[in-house]
N, C-alpha and C positions, 0 to 999 in steps of 0.2 A: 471735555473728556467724558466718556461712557461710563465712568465708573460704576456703576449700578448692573449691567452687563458687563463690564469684566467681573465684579466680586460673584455674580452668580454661576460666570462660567468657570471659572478659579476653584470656589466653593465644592461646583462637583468634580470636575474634571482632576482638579490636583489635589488639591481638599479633603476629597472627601467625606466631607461636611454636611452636605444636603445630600437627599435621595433624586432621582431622572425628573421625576414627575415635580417634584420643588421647583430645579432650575429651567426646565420647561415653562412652568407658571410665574417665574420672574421674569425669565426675558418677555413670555407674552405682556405682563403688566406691565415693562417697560415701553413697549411696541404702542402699546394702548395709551400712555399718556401723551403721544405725539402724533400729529400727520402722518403721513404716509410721507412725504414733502419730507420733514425735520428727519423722519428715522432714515432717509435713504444719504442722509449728509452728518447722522452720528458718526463722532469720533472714539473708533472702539479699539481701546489697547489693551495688551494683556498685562504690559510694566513697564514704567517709566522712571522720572529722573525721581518720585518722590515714594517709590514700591523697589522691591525685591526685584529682582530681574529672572522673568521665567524660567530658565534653564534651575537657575538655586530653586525657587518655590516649588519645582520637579523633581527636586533631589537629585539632580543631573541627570535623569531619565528622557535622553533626548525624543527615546520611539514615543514618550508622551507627550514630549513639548513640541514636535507634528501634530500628533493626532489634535493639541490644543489648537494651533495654530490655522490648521486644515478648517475645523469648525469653524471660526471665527471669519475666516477669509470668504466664507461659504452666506454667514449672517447680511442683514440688512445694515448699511453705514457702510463706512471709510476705515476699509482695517489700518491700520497705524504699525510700523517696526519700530521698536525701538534700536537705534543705531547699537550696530555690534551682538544683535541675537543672530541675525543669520550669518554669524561666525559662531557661535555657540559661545560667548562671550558670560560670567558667571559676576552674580555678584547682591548682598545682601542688600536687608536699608541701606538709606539716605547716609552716609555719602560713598557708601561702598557700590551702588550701581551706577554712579557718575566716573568710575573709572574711563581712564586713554581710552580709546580702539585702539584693539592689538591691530598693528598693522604687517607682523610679521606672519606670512603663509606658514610659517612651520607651525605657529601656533593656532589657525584659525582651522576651524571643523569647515571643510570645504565641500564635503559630502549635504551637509546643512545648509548652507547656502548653496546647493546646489537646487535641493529638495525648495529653497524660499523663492528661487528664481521661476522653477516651476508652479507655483502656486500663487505669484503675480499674472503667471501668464495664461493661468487658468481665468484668474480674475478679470484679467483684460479680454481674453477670447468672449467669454459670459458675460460683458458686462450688465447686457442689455436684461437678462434674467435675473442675475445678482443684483442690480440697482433696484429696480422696478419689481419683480416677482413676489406673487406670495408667498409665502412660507408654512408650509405644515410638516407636521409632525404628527409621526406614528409608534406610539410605545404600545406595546405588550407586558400584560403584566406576567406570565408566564414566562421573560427575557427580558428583567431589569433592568440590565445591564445594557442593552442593546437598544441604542437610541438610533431611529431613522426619519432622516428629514427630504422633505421635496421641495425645491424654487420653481415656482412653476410662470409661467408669462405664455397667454394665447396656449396656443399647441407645443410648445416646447415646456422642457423642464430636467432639471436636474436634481438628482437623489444620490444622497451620501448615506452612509450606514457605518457607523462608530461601535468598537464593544470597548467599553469602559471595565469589565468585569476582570476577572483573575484565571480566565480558562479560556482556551478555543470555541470557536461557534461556528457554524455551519451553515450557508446560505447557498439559494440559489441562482443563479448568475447567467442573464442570457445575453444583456446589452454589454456592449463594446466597454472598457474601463477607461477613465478619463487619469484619476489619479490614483493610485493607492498605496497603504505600508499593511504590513505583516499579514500578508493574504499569499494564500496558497492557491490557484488554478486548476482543476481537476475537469475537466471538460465544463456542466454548467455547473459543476459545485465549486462555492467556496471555502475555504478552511481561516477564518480570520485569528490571529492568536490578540491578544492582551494588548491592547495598548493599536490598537489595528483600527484602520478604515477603508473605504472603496468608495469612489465617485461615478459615477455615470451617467 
């Protein structure tokens, strides 16, 4: 298990903990003690049988425990669910995130597992960029907040754009969108609010 990249993705993302440019420099050092080989067959979870279960570590802020998950799914390795998040499934430490799966529809966020379903099948359409591809990263310091990354393999490539901040931000936008949350379309503007991402 990845732990080392979950604690730095967790740190910023939910955390709050570190600043862009910290959890940029751990996943890189993470990337760095391995192959290229070993990191495309890391096992990267956000929470399991012996952590919090994301949705609690979000303070139930589900538009953020996409935007975590969207990241991650996007990273080098083998994203990992933990059984019953893509029901939005809630639950503290050990042994309160080992609860049943609800298995009852009234209770599960089906809109949630709608959104996980999509986001395997991104993973599987990509896999060939998402496995193998490099990864960079573009921050600005001028937009702290606003983390954008590229997978890139030969001629092809894929760029995501996250605002992690507490305000709307404004992008431009000409390629086709693959996946996104809390973005607004405006011919090539975008409007992304808090807690927002966009793929393409």
């Amino acid at each position: 298990m990845n732990y080392a990249y979950t604690d730095a993705i967790l740190d910023y993302f939910v955390k709050k903990e570190i600043p862009l440019n910290k959890m940029v420099s751990e996943l890189n050092n993470q990337l760095m003690l391995y192959r290229d080989q070993t990191n495309q067959v890391q096992f990267n979870v956000l929470d399991s049988h012996d952590t919090a279960r994301l949705l609690t570590a979000a303070q139930g802020n589900r538009d953020l425990m996409r935007q975590v998950m969207a990241f991650t799914y996007l990273q080098p390795g083998v994203p990992c669910l933990y059984y019953g998040d893509e029901y939005g499934m809630t639950g503290g430490n050990d042994p309160d995130c080992r609860k049943c799966l609800v298995w009852d529809a009234d209770q599960q966020d089906l809109e949630l597992y709608q959104f996980v379903k999509a986001l395997i099948a991104v993973r599987k359409q990509y896999q060939p960029i998402l496995s193998e591809g490099q990864l960079k990263w573009s921050i600005k310091e001028s937009a702290p907040d606003v983390l954008k990354m590229t997978r890139i393999l030969g001629n092809k490539k894929l760029t995501a754009i996250f605002n992690t901040g507490q305000t709307t931000v404004s992008l431009t936008q000409t390629q086709p969108v693959i996946l996104s949350q809390q973005i607004t379309l405006q011919e090539q503007q975008v409007q992304m609010a808090p807690n927002g991402f966009i793929l393409y």
